[in-house]
C-alpha positions in Angstrom: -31.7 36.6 13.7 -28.8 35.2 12.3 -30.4 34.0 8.9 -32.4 37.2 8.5 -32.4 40.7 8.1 -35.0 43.0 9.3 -35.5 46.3 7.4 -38.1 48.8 9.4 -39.4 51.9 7.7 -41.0 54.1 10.5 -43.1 57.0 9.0 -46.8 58.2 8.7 -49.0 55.2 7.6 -50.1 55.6 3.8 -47.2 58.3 3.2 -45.7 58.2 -0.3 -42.9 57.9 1.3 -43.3 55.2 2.9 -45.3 53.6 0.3 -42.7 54.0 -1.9 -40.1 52.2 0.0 -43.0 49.2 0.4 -42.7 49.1 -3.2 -39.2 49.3 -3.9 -38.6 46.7 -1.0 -41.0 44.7 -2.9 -39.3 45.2 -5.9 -35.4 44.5 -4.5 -36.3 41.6 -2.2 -34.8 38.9 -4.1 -32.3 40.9 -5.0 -30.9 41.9 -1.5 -31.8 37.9 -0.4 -29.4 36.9 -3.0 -26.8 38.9 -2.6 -26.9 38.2 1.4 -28.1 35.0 1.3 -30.8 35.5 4.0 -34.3 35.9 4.3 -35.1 39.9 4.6 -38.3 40.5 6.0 -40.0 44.4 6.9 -41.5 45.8 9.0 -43.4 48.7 8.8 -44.0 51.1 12.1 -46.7 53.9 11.7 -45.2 57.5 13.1 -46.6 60.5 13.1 -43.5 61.7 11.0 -43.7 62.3 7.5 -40.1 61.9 6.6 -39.3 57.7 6.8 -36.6 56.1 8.7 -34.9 53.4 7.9 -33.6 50.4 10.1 -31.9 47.8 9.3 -31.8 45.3 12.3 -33.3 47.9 14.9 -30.1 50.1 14.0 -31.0 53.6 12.6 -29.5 54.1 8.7 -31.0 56.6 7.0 -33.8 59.1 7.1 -35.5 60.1 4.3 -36.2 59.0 0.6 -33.0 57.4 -1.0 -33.0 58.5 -4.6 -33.8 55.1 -6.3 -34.0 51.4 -5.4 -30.2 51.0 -6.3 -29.7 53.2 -3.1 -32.2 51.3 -0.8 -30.4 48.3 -1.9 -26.6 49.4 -1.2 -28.0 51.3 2.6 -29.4 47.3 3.0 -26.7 45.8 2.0 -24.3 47.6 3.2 -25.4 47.7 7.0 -26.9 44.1 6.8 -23.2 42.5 6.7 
């Protein structure tokens, strides 16, 4: 797992919650990549919560909606080094 970095959103499938951080991750991929220089993959894990939580390599990071992509990008980052 050295050469990736797995982000996991758990929360209720089809959420916009969680289909909001889909998008942004979809959106900030090659961003975060860069900056790390590793392949960042997701994973998505259906709850029955409506609030998401974020992992970032199975560790626990944050829970809710960050307030843009810049945030989802600096809680990746930061907890991906």
């Amino acid at each position: 797992m050295k050469n990736r970095v797995k982000v996991t959103i758990i929360g209720a499938k089809n959420s916009y919650y969680v289909d909001t951080l889909e998008n942004w991750f979809l959106q900030i991929k090659d961003i975060v990549e860069e900056n790390l220089g590793k392949e960042v993959i997701l994973e998505l894990r259906d709850s029955e919560f409506e609030i998401p939580i974020i992992l970032v390599n199975e560790r626990k990071v944050f829970e809710g909606l960050p307030d843009n992509e810049g945030v989802f990008i600096e809680i990746i980052l930061s907890n991906a080094k």
